[in-house]
C-alpha positions as CSV (number, residue, x, y, z in Angstrom):
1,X,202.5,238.8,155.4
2,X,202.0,237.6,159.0
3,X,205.1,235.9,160.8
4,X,203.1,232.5,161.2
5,X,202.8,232.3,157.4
6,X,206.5,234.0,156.4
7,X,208.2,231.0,158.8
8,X,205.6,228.3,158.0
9,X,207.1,224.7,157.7
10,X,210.4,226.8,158.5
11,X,210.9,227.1,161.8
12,X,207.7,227.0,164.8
13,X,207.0,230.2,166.0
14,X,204.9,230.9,169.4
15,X,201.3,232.0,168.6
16,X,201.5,235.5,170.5
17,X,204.1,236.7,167.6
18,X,202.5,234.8,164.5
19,X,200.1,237.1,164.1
20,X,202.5,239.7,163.5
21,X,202.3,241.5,160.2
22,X,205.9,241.3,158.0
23,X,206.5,244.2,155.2
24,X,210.0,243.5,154.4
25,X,213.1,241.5,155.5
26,X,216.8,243.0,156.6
27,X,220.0,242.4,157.8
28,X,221.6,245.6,158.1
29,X,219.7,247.6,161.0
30,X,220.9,251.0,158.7
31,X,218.8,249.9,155.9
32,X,215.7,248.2,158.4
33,X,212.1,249.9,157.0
34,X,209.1,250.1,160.0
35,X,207.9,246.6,160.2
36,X,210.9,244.9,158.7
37,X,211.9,240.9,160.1
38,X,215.6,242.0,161.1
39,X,217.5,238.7,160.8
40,X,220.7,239.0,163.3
41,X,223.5,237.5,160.9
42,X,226.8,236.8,162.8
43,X,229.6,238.1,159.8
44,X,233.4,238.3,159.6
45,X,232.8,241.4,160.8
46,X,230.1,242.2,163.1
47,X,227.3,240.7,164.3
48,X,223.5,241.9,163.7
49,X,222.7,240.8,167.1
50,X,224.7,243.5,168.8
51,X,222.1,246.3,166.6
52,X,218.9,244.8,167.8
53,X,218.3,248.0,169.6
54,X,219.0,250.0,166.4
55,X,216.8,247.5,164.8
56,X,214.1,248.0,167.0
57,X,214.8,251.6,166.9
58,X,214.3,251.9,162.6
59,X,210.6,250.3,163.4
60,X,211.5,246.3,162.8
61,X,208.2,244.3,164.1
62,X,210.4,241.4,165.3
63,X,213.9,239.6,164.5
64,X,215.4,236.6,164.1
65,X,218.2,235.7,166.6
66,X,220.5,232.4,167.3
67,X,221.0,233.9,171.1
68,X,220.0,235.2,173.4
69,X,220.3,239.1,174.1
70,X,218.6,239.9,177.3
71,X,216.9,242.1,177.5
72,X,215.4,241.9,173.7
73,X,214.1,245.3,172.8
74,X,211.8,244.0,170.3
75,X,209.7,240.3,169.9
76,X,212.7,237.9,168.9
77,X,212.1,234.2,167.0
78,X,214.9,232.2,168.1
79,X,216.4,229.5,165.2
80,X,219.9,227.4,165.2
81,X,221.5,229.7,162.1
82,X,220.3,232.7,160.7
83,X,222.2,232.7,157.8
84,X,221.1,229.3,156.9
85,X,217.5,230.1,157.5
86,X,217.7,233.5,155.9
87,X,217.1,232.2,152.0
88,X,214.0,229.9,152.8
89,X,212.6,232.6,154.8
90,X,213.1,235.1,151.7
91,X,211.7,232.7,149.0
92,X,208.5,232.1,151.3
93,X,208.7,235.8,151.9
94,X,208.6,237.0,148.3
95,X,206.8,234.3,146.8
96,X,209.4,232.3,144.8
97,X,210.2,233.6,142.4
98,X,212.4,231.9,140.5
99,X,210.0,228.7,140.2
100,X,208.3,230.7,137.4
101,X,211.4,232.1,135.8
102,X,214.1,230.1,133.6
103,X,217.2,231.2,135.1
104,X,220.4,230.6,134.5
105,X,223.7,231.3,136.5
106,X,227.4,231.9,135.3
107,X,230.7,231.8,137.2
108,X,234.1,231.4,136.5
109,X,237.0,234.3,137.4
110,X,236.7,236.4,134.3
111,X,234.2,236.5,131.7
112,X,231.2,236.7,133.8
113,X,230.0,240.2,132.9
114,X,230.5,239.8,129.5
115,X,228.9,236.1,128.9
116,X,226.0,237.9,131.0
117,X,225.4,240.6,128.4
118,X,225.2,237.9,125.4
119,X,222.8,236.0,127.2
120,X,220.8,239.1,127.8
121,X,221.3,240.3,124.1
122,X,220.2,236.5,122.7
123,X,217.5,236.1,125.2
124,X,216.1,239.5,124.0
125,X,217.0,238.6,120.2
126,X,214.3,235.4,120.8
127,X,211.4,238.1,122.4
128,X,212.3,236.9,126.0
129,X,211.9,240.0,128.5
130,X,215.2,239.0,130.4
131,X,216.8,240.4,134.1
132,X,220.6,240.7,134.8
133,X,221.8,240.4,138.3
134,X,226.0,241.4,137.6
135,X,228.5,243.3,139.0
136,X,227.8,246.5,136.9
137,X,224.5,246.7,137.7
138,X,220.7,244.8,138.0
139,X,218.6,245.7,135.0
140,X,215.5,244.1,133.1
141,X,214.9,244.7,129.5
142,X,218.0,246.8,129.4
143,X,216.5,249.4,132.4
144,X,218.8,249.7,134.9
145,X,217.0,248.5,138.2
146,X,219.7,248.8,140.7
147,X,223.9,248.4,141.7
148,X,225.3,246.1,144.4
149,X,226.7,243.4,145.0
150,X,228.0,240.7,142.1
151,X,225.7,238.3,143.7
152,X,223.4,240.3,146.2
153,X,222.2,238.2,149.9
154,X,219.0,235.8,149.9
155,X,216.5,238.5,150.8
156,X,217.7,241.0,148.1
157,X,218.0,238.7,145.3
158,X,214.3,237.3,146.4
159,X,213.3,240.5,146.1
160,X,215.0,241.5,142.9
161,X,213.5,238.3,141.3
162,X,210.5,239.1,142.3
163,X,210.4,242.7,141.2
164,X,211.4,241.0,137.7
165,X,208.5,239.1,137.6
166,X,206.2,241.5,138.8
167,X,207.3,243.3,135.6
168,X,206.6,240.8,133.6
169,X,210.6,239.1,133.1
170,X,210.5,235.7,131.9
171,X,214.3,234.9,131.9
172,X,216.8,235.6,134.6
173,X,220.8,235.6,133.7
174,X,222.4,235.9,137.2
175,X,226.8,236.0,137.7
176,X,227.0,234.3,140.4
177,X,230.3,235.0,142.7
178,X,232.4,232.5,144.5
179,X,231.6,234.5,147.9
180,X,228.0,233.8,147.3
181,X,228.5,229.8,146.8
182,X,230.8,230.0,149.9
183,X,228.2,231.8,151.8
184,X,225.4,230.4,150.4
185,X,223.4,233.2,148.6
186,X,222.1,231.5,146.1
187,X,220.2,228.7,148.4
188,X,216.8,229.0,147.7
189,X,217.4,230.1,143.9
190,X,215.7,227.6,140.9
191,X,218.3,227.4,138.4
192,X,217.4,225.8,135.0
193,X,221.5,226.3,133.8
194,X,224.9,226.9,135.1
195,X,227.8,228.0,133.0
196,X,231.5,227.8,134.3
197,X,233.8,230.2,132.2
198,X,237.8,229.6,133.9
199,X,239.3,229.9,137.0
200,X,242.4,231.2,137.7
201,X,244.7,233.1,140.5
202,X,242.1,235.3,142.2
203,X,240.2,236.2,146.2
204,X,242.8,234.0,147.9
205,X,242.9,236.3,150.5
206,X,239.0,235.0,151.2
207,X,239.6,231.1,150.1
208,X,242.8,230.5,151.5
209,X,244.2,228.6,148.6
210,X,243.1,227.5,144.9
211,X,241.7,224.4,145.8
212,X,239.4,226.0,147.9
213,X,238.8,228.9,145.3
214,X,237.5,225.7,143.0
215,X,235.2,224.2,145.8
216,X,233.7,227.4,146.2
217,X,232.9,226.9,142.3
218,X,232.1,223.8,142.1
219,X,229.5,223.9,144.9
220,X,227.4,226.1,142.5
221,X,227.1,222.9,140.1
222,X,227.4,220.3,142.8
223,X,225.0,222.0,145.2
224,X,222.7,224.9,144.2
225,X,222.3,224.1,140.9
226,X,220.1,220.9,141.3
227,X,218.9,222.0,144.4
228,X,215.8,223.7,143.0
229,X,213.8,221.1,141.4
230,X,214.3,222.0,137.5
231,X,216.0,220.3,135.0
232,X,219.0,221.4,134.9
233,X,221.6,221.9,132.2
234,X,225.6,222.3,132.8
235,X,228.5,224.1,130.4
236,X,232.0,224.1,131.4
237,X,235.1,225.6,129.9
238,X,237.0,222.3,128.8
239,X,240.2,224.7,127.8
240,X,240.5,224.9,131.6
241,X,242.0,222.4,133.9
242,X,239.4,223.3,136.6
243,X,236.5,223.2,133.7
244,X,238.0,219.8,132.7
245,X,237.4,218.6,136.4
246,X,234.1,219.6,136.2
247,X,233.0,218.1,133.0
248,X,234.4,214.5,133.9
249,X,232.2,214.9,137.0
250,X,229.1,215.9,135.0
251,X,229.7,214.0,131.5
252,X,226.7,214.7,130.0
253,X,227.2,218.5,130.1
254,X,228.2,220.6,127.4
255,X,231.8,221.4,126.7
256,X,233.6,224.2,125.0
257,X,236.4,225.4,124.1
258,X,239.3,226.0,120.9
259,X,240.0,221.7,121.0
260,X,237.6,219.9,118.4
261,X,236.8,217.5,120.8
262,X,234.5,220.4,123.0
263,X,231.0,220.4,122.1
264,X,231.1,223.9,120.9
265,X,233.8,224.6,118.9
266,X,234.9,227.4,116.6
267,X,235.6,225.9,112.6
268,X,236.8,229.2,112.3
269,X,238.3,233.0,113.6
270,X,238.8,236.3,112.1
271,X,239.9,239.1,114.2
272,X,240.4,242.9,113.3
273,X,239.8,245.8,115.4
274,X,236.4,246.4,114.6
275,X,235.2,242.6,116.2
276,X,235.3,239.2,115.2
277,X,234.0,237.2,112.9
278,X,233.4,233.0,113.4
279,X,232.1,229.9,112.5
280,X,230.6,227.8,115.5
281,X,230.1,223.9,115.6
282,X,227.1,223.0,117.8
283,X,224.8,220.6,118.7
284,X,222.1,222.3,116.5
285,X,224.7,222.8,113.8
286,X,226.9,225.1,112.6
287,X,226.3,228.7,113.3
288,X,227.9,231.5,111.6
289,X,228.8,235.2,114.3
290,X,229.9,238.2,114.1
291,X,230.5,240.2,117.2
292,X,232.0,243.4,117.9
293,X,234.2,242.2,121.0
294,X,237.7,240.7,120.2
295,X,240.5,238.9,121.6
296,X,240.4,234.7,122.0
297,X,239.1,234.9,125.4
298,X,236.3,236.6,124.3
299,X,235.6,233.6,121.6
300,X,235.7,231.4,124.6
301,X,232.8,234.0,126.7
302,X,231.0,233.6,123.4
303,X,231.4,230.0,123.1
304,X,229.8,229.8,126.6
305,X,227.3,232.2,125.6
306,X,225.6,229.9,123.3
307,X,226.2,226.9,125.4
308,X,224.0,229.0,127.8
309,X,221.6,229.6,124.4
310,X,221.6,226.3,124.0
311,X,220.7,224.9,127.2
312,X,217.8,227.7,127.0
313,X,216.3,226.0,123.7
314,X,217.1,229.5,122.3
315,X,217.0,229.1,118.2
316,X,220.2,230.0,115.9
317,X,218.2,232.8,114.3
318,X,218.1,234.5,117.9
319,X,221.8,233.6,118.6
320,X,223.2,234.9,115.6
321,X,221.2,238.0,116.0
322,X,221.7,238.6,119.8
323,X,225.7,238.4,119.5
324,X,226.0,240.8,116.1
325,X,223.7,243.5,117.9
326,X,225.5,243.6,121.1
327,X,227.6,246.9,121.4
328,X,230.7,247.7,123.8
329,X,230.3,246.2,127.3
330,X,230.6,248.9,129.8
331,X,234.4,248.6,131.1
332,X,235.3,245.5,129.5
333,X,237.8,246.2,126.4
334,X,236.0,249.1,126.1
335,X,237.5,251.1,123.2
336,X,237.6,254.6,123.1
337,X,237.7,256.7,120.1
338,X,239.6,259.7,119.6
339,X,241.2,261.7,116.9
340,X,244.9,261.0,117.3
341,X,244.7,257.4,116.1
342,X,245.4,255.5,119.4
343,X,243.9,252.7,119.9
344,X,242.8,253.3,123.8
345,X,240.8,250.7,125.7
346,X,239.2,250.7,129.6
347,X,239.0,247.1,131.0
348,X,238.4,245.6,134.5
349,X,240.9,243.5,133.7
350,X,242.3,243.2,137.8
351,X,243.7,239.7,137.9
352,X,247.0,238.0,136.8
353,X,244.7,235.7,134.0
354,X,242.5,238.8,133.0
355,X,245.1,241.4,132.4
356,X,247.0,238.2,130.3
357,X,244.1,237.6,128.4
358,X,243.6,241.6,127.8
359,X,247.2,242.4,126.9
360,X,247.5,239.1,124.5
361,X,244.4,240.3,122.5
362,X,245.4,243.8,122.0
363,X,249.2,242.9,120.9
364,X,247.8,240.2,118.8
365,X,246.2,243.1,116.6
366,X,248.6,246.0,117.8
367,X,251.0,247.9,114.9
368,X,253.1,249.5,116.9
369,X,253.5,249.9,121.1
370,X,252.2,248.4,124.0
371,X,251.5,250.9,126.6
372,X,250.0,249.7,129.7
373,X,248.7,251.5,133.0
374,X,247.6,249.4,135.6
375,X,247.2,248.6,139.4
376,X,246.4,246.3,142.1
377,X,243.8,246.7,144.8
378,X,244.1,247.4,148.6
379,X,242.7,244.6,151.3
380,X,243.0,242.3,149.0
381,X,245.5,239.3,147.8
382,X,249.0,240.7,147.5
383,X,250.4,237.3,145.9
384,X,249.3,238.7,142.5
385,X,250.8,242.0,142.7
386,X,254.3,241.1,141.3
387,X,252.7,238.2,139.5
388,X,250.5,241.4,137.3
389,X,254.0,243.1,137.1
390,X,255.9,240.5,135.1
391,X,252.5,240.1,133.5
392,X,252.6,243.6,132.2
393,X,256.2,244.0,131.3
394,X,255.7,240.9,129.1
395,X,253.0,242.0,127.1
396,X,254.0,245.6,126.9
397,X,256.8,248.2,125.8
398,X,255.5,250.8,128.5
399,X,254.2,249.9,131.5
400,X,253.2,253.2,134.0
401,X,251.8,251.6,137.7
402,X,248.8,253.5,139.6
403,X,246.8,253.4,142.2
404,X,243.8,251.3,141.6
405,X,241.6,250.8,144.6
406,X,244.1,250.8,147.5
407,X,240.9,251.4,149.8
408,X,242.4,250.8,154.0
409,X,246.1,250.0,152.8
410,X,249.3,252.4,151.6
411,X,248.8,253.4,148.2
412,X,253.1,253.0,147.9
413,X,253.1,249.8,149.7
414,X,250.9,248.3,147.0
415,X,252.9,250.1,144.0
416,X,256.0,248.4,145.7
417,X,254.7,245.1,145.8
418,X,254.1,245.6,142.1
419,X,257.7,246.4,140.6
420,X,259.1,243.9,141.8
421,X,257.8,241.7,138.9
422,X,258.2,244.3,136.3
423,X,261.7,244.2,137.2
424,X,262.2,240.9,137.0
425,X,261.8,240.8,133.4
426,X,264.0,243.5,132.9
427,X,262.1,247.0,132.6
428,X,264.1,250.2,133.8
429,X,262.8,252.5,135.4
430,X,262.4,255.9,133.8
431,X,264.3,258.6,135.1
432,X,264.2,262.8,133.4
433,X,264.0,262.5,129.5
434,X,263.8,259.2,127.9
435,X,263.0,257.6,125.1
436,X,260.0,255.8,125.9
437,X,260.5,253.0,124.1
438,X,260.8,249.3,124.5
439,X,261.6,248.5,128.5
440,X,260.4,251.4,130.2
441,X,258.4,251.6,133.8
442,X,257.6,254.2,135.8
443,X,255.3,254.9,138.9
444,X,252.5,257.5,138.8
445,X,250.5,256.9,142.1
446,X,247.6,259.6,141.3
447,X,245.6,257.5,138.6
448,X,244.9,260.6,136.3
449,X,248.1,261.4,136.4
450,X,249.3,258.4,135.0
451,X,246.4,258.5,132.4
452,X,248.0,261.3,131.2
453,X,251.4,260.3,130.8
454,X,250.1,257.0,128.7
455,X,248.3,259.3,126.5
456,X,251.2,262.1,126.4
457,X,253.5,259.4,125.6
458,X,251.7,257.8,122.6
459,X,252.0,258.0,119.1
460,X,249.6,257.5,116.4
461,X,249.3,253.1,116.2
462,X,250.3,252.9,119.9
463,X,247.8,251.0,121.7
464,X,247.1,252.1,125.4
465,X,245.4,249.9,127.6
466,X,244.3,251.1,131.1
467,X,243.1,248.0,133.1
468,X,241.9,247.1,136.9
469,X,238.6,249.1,137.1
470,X,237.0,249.1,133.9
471,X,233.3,250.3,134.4
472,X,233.5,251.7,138.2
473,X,232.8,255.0,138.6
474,X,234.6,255.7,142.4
475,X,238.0,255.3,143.5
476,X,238.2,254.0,147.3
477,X,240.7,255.8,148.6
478,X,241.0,254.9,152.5
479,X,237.5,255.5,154.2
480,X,236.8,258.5,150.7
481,X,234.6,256.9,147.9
482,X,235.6,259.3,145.3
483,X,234.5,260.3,141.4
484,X,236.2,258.4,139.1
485,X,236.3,256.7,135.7
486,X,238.8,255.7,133.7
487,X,236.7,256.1,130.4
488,X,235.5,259.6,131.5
489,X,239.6,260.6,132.5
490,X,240.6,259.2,128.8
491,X,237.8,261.5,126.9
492,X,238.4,264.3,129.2
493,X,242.3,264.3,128.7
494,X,242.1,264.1,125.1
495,X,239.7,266.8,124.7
496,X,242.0,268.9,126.5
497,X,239.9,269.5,129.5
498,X,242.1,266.9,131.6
């Protein structure tokens, strides 16, 4: 596409460069293709305008710049914000491609991922070819695509929208992050639905506080969402305070929740280890579910799941079908089987609310003890390091506390931040033989290490759950990306080949 017609009613551009010809867009001079539009974003950390020279090195045609950097070594376009002109420039760039999809976007702390793979399993139940953009992966009709980013930036997601309707998507179920509302990511995106799940103690070291953490949230509804010309629809949590401020601002969304008074409610819940079964009331009338995920929190992703169906004009049939054939989500209370009769489960679980809602389900169906193994990320929000501690000792008999992700910071520091909590509601520390029974801590800092010990340690009932990185495949360890998942570690170590 030529410059004139990729920044048309955009910005003006002088006549010598419109006749440029565009093949792709990028921001990251290491990933600029020959005849790329480099767009020089100023980040929290560097700033594309300082690698216009690399830029111009990798082949870009031209760039997009807010400055000026004399000399330029390629054609430059100058414009007041290149992040804010970034998303129009994509949608003109790759065609729109969300005016001729329905999408629909969820966000919330936890539950994202999971609400994402009942959409995709309903949408796909009603004969819709459907696209995930999430945090495990991007995929369309259940073909993996690509990995990246939760919610990727403009030009990628443009182009990932547009690859999904070049092969022939009609639905798009998108997570989309509170960095990408802050940043603005999703400007330029046509949403036909939004879906908040809860919001709880999470990314404060990026918002500040949780009042900002909210805003962030909230802008998705308040901003993007109507922004892109369809008629939109709205669902919100009401069993969460911040779901309950939403739905008084939007009263003619859809609500759910446990309460009778939410819009989708459940009539009833059974739970046993192989998944739950439940009765739904809903504006198209009661619909009966079985699904092989448990715990309450998972009613309450489900809940939002159809509110999502809902807003879709999906039919029951395809609702009640999508949610019974959905297996195991990759990472999230992710059981794995084994001989010994444990009951062992992987889950992302990596904030003070998630590993709560995790350790609540389990014991809720656990026969005998609680053993937990768990961690707490590096460059990243310490407040909820002690806060997971207590957590942990509350819900457990066992806790054993690893190294997670401690990426650019000590791997002790962060274990010390942790005990603290665990301490405070009374855990001892394990020291030579002991008994292993109720009260017990102890630190393992090498993460297969302390896999073992929960699995040495545990007897035939004894639930083990291993939370904080669920489906990732890589342990960031300082500037190493390393091999390693948790599900892999388990099934290795009990086949004896740990």
């Amino acid at each position: 596409m030529r410059l004139a017609n990729v920044l048309a009613g955009i910005t003006p551009v002088e006549s010598s460069l419109g006749s440029l010809e565009i093949g792709g867009i990028s921001i990251d001079s290491r990933k600029t293709r020959p005849g790329d539009l480099f767009v020089a974003i100023r980040g929290e950390r560097s700033d594309g305008h300082v690698f216009l020279a690399a830029a111009a090195r990798a082949g870009a045609a031209t760039a997009l710049v807010e400055r000026e950097v004399p000399p330029p070594p390629l054609p430059c376009v100058r414009v007041a914000s290149t992040s804010a002109i970034l998303p129009a420039v994509a949608v003109r760039f790759f065609g729109d491609p969300s005016s001729v999809l329905a999408v629909i976007g969820v966000t919330g702390t936890n539950g994202k991922t999971t609400v994402t793979y009942l959409l995709e399993s309903i949408l796909e139940a009603a004969g819709c070819r459907t696209a995930v953009i999430g945090s495990i992966n991007y995929r369309l009709a259940g073909e993996v695509l690509r990995t990246g980013l939760t919610t990727p930036f403009p030009h990628e997601l443009q182009e990932v929208m547009a690859a999904a309707v070049s092969a022939g998507a009609s639905h798009l179920v998108m997570e989309v992050s509170s960095h990408s509302t802050a940043q603005g990511r999703v400007a330029g995106v046509r949403f036909d639905a939004g879906l908040f799940t809860n919001l709880s103690h999470d990314h404060l070291d990026f918002h500040g506080n949780m009042e900002s953490y909210f805003h962030a949230k909230a802008r998705f509804f308040r901003e993007f969402l109507p922004a892109g010309g369809k008629r939109t629809g709205m669902a919100f949590n009401a069993d969460d305070p911040y779901g309950v401020r939403l739905a008084r601002e939007y009263p003619d969304a859809l609500t759910f929740g446990f309460s009778r008074e939410r819009t989708v409610h459940p009539l009833s819940v059974d739970m046993t280890w192989e998944g739950t079964s439940l009765s739904l009331s809903t504006p198209v009338g009661p619909i009966e579910l079985r699904a092989k995920i448990i715990g309450a929190y998972n009613t309450s992703n489900i809940m939002a799941a159809v509110c999502g169906a809902i807003l879709l004009g999906v039919p029951p049939r395809a609702i009640r079908e999508g949610v019974e054939k959905l297996p195991a989500i990759p990472g999230r209370m992710e059981e794995i089987s084994n001989a010994r009769g444990l009951h062992v489960f992987v889950d992302y679980a990596h904030t003070p609310d998630g590993l709560d809602r995790l350790l609540t389900a389990l014991c809720g169906l656990a026969e005998a003890r609680m053993i937990t193994v768990f961690g707490c990320g590096g460059n990243r929000d310490r407040a909820k390091r002690p806060e997971m501690g207590r957590i942990a000792a509350r819900r457990s008999h066992v806790v054993i506390v690893t190294s997670d992700n401690p990426r650019n910071e000590d791997p002790e520091a962060i274990l010390r931040d942790i005990v603290p909590g665990i301490v405070a509601e009374g855990f001892l520390k394990a020291s030579g033989p002991v008994s292993w029974e109720d009260g017990y801590y102890t630190v393992i800092p090498d993460r297969k290490s302390a896999i073992a010990r929960a699995l040495q340690i545990a007897r035939p009932g004894d639930t083990v759950a291993i939370a904080g990185k669920g489906h990732e495949n890589v342990q960031l360890i300082g500037d190493r990306c390393l091999p390693f998942d948790d599900r892999e570690t388990v099934r290795a170590i009990l086949a004896g080949d740990g």
